[in-house]
Every structure is written in C-alpha cells, then in structure tokens.
C-alpha angles and dihedrals in degrees: 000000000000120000098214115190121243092240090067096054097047089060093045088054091041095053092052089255118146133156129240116000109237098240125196095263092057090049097039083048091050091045084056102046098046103017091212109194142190102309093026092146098206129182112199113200128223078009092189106179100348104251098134091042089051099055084043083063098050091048083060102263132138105236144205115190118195137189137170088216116082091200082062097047089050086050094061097046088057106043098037110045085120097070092046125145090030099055115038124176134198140165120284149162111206088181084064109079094183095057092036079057097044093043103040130060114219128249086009098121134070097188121044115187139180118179110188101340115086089087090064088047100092110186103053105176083050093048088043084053101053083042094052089047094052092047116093109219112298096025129150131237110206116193124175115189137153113235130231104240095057095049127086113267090259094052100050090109100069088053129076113244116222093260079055091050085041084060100037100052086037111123092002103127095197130041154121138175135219137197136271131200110247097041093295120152118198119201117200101203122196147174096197145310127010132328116263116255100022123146 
C-alpha cells in the first residue's frame, strides 16, 4: 500500500498522463463477469481519465465517475461529452468517509469499480465499509489491482500484498476473481444474488 499526495496526482492527470488503456478484452472480460445492462446504475472510483467509466457507459450503465484530482475530473468532462448523460463526474475523495457519506446516497448503486486504485487507499476495511454502504442489495464490488508477487522489487508498492487481498475479500459471501494481461487481478465482489439490472 503507498499513501501518494494529492498534489502528485494533480500534476499526472494535468499533463495528460494516465496508467493502463482499457482495451476490448478487459472490458469484454468485465461485461462477462457482471453482465451490467441498460439501468445498471455504477460508481468507478479514482476514476483518472475515464478510461474504465467509459467503457462502463458504453456497456449501458449509468455511470458516476469519481476522482479526488480535479485535473482527472476536467479530463473527463472533456474527452467524454459523447457519452453524457450516461457517464457524470464530479470531485471526490473516497479516502474521506464524511464527504463519501454527504455525496452518496447508500444502497444507490448496483456496480461498484476500482480500477487501480484500491493499493493507495490506505485504510481497506474502511474502503470495503463505505462500498458496502453505496451498494443496493445484490450488488458487485470490481477491483482491478496488480499484486505484489508478480511486480519488480521497486514497484511492490502499486500492488495488494496477500495480507491486502486477505482485507479486501474479508466478509464478502460471494466472489471470484479473474486474470488480466499484464499481471492484473480482478476481484468480483458480491453480497448475494445478481446483480440488478442484468439482461
């Protein structure tokens, strides 16, 4: 787990920087594993330039991007005004439980994503909690991480360790997790029965 100051991620996002393209076979593989339909209603998390809620939209959902940069959340606006209404973004801080709480309505979303994000959210349990809140009944956690075992000595800090993998899955009664190319692990993450708004 690595604690990264606001400040650095405003400059990434402002200088057009962003991590792993979502390519067809992630989202293909996401579509499979959650069959989000038409009225999914989906939050991503740490959203960055809106490549993952992007591809949510276009799978039919109805989707909430959020980011604590305000250089990512500008970025989405702009490159993704297409996709409007079906993808809005605003400004938030998911490490901050009293704003989550004031912002977000609980149980109002059926589809809950991270997409490289989960291993600069320090506090998991506390993370797993506010996600548990924001999910309606039957709802689905995605988490896409790299893991620590399968990254260089000097990046160990962007993936979850298995005591992290060990917090995040903890008190979830359904779940299973499928491959990424690139070393990418994603988690699907759920209380019980489908998830609303499938076809």
């Amino acid at each position: 787990m690595t604690v990264v100051e606001p400040a650095h991620w405003e400059a990434h996002f402002a200088s057009g920087r962003g991590f792993r393209p979502v390519d067809a076979q992630e989202a293909d593989l996401l579509a499979e594993a959650v069959r989000p339909g038409p009225g999914t209603r989906a939050l991503d998390v740490g959203c960055g330039l809106g490549g993952y809620a992007a591809a949510l939209a276009r799978l039919g959902c109805r989707t909430w991007a959020v980011d604590r940069a305000a250089s990512a959340v500008a970025a989405v606006r702009d490159r993704y005004t297409d996709l409007e209404p079906s993808l809005t973004v605003g400004l938030l801080d998911f490490n901050d439980g009293a704003a989550v709480s004031a912002r977000l309505p609980r149980a109002s979303f059926d589809l809950v994503t991270m997409r490289l994000v989960v291993a600069f959210l320090p506090d998991l349990p506390a993370v797993a909690a506010r996600v548990r809140g924001l999910l309606s009944p039957g709802g689905a956690w995605v988490v896409t991480t790299p893991l620590t075992g399968r990254l260089p000595a000097g990046r160990t800090g962007i993936g979850l360790a298995p005591d992290d993998v060990a917090a995040l899955t903890d008190g979830w009664p359904r779940g299973h997790w499928y491959d990424l190319q690139g070393g990418l692990r994603c988690f699907v993450l759920s209380d019980a029965g489908p998830v609303p708004g499938r076809t």
